[in-house]
C-alpha positions in Angstrom: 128.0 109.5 119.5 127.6 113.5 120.1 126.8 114.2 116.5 124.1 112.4 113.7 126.3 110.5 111.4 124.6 109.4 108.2 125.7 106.3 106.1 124.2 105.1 103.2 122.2 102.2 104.2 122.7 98.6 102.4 119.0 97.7 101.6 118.8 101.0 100.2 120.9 100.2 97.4 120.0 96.5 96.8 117.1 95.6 94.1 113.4 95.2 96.0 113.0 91.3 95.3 116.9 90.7 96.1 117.1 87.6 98.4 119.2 89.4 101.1 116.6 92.3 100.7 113.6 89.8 101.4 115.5 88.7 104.3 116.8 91.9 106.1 112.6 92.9 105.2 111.8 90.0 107.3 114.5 91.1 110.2 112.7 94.5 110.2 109.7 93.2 110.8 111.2 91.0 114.1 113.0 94.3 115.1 109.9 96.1 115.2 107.3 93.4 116.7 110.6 93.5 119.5 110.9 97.5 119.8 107.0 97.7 120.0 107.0 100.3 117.7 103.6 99.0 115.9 101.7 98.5 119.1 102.7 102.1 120.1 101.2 103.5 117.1 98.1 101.7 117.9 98.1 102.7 121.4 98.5 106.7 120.7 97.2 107.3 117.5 93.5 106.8 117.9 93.4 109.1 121.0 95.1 111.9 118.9 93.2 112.6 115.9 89.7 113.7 115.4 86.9 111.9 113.6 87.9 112.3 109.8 91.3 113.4 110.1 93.2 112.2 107.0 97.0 110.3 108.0 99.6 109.8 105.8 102.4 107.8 106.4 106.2 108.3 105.3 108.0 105.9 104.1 105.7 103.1 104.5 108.0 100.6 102.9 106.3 97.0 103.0 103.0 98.4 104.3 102.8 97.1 107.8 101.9 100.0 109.9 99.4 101.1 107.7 97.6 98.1 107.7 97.6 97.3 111.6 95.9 100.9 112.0 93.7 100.0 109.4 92.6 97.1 110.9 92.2 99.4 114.4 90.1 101.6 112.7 92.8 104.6 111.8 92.7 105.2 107.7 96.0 105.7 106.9 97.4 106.7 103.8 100.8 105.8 102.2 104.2 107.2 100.6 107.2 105.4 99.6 109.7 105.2 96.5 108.3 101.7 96.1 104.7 100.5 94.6 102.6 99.1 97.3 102.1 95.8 98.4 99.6 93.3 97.0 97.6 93.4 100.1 97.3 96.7 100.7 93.9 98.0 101.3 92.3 98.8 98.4 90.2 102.2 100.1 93.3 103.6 100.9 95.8 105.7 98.6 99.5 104.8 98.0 101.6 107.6 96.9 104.8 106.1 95.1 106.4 110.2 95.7 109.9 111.3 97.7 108.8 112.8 100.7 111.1 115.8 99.5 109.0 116.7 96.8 105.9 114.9 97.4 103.0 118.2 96.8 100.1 116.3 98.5 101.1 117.7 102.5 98.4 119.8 103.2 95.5 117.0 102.3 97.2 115.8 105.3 96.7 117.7 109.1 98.6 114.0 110.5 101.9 113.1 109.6 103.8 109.7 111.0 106.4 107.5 110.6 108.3 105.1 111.6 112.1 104.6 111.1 112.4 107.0 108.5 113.0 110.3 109.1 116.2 109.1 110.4 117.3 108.6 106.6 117.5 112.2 106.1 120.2 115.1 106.5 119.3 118.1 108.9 118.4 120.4 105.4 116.1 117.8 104.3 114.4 117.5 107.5 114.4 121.6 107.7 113.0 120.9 104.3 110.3 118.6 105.3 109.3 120.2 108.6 108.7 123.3 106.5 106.4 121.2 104.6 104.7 120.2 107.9 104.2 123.3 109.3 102.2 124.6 106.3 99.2 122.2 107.3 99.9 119.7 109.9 98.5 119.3 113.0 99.8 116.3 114.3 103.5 114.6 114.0 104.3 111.3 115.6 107.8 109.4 114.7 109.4 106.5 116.2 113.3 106.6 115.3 116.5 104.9 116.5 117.7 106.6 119.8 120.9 107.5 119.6 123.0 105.8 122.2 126.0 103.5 121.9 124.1 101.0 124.5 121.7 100.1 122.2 124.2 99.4 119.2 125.4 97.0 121.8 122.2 95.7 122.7 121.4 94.8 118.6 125.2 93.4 118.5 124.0 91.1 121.2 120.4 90.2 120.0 121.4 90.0 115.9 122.4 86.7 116.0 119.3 85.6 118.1 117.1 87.3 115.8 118.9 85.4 112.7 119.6 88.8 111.0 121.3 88.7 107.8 124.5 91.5 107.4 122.6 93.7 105.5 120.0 94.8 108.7 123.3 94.0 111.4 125.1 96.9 108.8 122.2 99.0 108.8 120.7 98.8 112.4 123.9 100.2 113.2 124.3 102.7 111.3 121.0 103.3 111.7 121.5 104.4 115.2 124.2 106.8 114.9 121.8 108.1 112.5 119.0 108.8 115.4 117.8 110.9 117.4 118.6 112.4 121.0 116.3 114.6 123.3 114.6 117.3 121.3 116.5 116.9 118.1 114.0 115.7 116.0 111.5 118.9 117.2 114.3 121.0 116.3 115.3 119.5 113.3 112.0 120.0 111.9 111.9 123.7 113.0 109.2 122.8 115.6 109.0 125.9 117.4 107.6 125.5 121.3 105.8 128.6 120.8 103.6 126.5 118.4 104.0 123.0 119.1 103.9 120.9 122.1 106.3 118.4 121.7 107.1 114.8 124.2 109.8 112.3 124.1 110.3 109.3 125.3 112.8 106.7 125.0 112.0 103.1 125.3 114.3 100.2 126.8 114.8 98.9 123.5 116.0 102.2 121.9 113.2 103.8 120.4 113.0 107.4 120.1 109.5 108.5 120.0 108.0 111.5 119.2 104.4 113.4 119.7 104.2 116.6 118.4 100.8 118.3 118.7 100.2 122.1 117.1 99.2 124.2 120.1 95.4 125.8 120.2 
C-alpha cells in the first residue's frame, strides 16, 4: 500500500439508527478502547493547551472523545453531519456543519480528531489545512497507519471483537485510507518552517499526530 486509496465506507451510507449501524457504532467503540486512542487524547492534550484555549473536535460522531476530556477537565467542542447525542454536555456547543465548509475555525486555536481526517481526499485536506492555518495553533489526529500488517492484525482480531461486516469492510478500507510518516503534515500544507510536527505509530496501528505552530 504505497499510495492512499479511498473507498466509500459502509456506515457512511447506512441510516443513523440502522441496526448494523448501532452495531458496527458499538465495534468502534471496542476498536478504540483497544487502539488506546481515547486514553492518548487524555494523556497529551491537557499538557498542550493553555488555560482557556477553545477545542473543537472533527467529526465527533457518537460523542465519546469529547466527553472523556470533558470529564478530565478539557472543554471540547463538537462537529459532525449528525445531531449530538442525548448526553452530551449541555455547556458545550455541537456544530451539526461539514468540516469543508464549516466558517467557525478561527474561534478555534485547537483542532483534533480522531479517525477522521482519513475520510478525506488530499484537495480536501489541502482545503482544510488552509482552514487551519488561518488560526490554529494546535493539531492533534489519531488515524489508521497505513500498513498491510495491521489489516492483518484486524482480520485476525474481527471475529474476537464480534464485529459485524460493515466495521470488518470499513477497518479495512479504512487503512489503505491512512496515513504514513509525514503525510498527514504534508497533506495539510504544514510547513516545518512553521509547524513542529511528531509522529508516532502505535503497535496497534495508530497513526498519531502533534502538530504545534512554532513561536
Amino acid at each position: 500500500m504505497l499510495s492512499r486509496q479511498l473507498v466509500p465506507e459502509l456506515l457512511d451510507a447506512l441510516p443513523h439508527a440502522d441496526a448494523a449501524a448501532l452495531d458496527s457504532r458499538r465495534d468502534l467503540r471496542r476498536i478504540n478502547f483497544l487502539m488506546g486512542n481515547t486514553r492518548w487524547f487524555i494523556r497529551n492534550l491537557p499538557r498542550l493547551i493553555d488555560r482557556g484555549d477553545r477545542v473543537l473536535e472533527l467529526g465527533a460522531g457518537t460523542g465519546d472523545l469529547g466527553q472523556a476530556l470533558f470529564r478530565h477537565g478539557v472543554h471540547v467542542d463538537a462537529m459532525d453531519l449528525c445531531p449530538p447525542p442525548a448526553e452530551w454536555p449541555t455547556a458545550r456547543s455541537w456544530h451539526e456543519a461539514d468540516a469543508l465548509t464549516f466558517y467557525g475555525y478561527s474561534s478555534y486555536p485547537v483542532v483534533i480528531g480522531n479517525l477522521i481526517f482519513h475520510h478525506f481526499s488530499s484537495a480536501e485536506l489541502a482545503d482544510l489545512g488552509a482552514k487551519f492555518n488561518h488560526s490554529a495553533r494546535l493539531i492533534i489526529a489519531c488515524e489508521p497507519a497505513r500498513y498491510r500488517c495491521f489489516q492483518l492484525l484486524f482480520s485476525f482480531i474481527a471475529p474476537l471483537l464480534g464485529a459485524n461486516h460493515v466495521t470488518r469492510h470499513d477497518a479495512h478500507v479504512s487503512i489503505a485510507a491512512g496515513f504514513r510518516r509525514d503525510e498527514l503534515a504534508r497533506a495539510l500544507g504544514l510547513e516545518p518552517a512553521v509547524w513542529d510536527c511528531r509522529v508516532s505509530i502505535s503497535i496497534f496501528g495508530a497513526y498519531r499526530l502533534i502538530a504545534s505552530r512554532r513561536p
